[in-house]
C-alpha positions as CSV (number, residue, x, y, z in Angstrom):
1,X,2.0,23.3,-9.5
2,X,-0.5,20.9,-10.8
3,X,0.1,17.9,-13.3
4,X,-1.5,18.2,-16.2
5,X,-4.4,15.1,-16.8
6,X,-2.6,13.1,-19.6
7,X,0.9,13.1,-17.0
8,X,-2.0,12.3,-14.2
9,X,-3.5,9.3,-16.2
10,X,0.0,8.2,-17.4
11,X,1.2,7.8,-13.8
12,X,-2.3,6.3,-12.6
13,X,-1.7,3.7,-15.1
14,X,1.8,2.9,-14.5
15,X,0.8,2.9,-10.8
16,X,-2.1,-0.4,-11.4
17,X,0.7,-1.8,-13.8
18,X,2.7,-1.8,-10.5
19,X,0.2,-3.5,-8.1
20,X,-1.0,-5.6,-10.6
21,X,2.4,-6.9,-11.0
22,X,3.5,-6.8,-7.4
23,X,-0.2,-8.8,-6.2
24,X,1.2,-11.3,-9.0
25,X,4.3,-12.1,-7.9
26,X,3.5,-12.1,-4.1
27,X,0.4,-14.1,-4.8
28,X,2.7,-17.0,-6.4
29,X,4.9,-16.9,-3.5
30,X,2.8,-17.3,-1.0
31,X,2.3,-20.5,1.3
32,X,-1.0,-21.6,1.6
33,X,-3.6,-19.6,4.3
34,X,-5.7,-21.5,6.8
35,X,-9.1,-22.6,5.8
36,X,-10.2,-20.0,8.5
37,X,-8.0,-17.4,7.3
38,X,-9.9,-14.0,7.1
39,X,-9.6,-11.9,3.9
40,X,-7.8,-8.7,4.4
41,X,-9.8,-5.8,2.4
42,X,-7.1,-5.0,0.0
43,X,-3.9,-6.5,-2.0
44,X,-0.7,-6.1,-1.2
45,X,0.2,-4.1,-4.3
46,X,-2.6,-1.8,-2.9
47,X,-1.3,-1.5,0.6
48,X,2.5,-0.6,-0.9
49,X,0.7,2.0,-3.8
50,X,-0.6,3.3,-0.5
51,X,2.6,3.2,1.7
52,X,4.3,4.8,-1.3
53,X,1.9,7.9,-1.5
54,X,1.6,8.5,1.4
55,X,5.3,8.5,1.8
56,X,5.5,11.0,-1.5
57,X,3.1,12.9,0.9
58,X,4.8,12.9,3.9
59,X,8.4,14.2,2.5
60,X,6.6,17.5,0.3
61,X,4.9,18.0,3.6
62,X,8.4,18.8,5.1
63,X,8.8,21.5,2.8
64,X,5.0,22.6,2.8
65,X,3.7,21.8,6.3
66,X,3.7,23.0,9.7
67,X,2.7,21.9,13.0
68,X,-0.3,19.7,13.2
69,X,-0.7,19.5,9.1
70,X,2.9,17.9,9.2
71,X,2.6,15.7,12.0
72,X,-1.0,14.3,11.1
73,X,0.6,13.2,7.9
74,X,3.8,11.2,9.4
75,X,1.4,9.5,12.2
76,X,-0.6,8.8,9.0
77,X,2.4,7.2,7.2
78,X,4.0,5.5,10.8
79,X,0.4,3.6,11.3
80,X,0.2,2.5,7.5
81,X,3.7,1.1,7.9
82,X,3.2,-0.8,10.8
83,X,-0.3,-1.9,9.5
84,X,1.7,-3.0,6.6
85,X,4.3,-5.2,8.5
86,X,1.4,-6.6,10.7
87,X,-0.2,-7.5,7.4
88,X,2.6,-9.1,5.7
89,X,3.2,-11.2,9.0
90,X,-0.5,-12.5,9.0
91,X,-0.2,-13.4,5.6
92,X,3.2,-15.2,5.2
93,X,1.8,-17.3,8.4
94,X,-1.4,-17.7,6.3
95,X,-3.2,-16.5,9.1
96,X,-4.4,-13.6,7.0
97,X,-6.0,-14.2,2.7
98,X,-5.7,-11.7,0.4
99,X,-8.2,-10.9,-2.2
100,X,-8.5,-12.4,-5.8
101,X,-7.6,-15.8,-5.1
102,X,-4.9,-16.9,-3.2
């Protein structure tokens, strides 16, 4: 079953709503990075938009999937999770930036 494109653009702006709010509220939280801090390639709102599609992915797979289909998309979602938690370490020691500013 297949959403139809006005539900699909509906969600896909909800979805920046969401990031944009999250990579404003984390970016006035956070301490100040390191001059040498290197710039991670995407926000954190991204990242969790990510983590939380793949996630929606991973749990219809359980009902959909089989073997090597099911277990390529939970490695998937264990690696952005843990890339995630590496991430948000980096960042709140400031020895990671984010983009856009902070």
């Amino acid at each position: 079953m297949t959403a139809a494109p006005d539900a699909c653009a509906e969600l896909d702006s909800l979805r920046n709503e969401l990031v944009h709010t999250i990579d404003c509220w984390v970016t006035s939280r956070l301490p100040p990075s390191h001059g040498a801090a290197r710039v991670h390639t995407e926000t954190l709102g991204a990242v969790i938009d990510r983590l939380a599609q793949l996630t929606a992915h991973a749990y219809a797979a359980l009902a959909h999937a089989s073997g090597r289909e099911l277990t390529d998309v939970w490695e998937s979602l264990a690696e952005l999770a843990v890339g995630y938690e590496d991430l948000a370490s980096e960042v709140c020691t400031g020895r990671r930036r984010l983009p856009g500013g902070h």
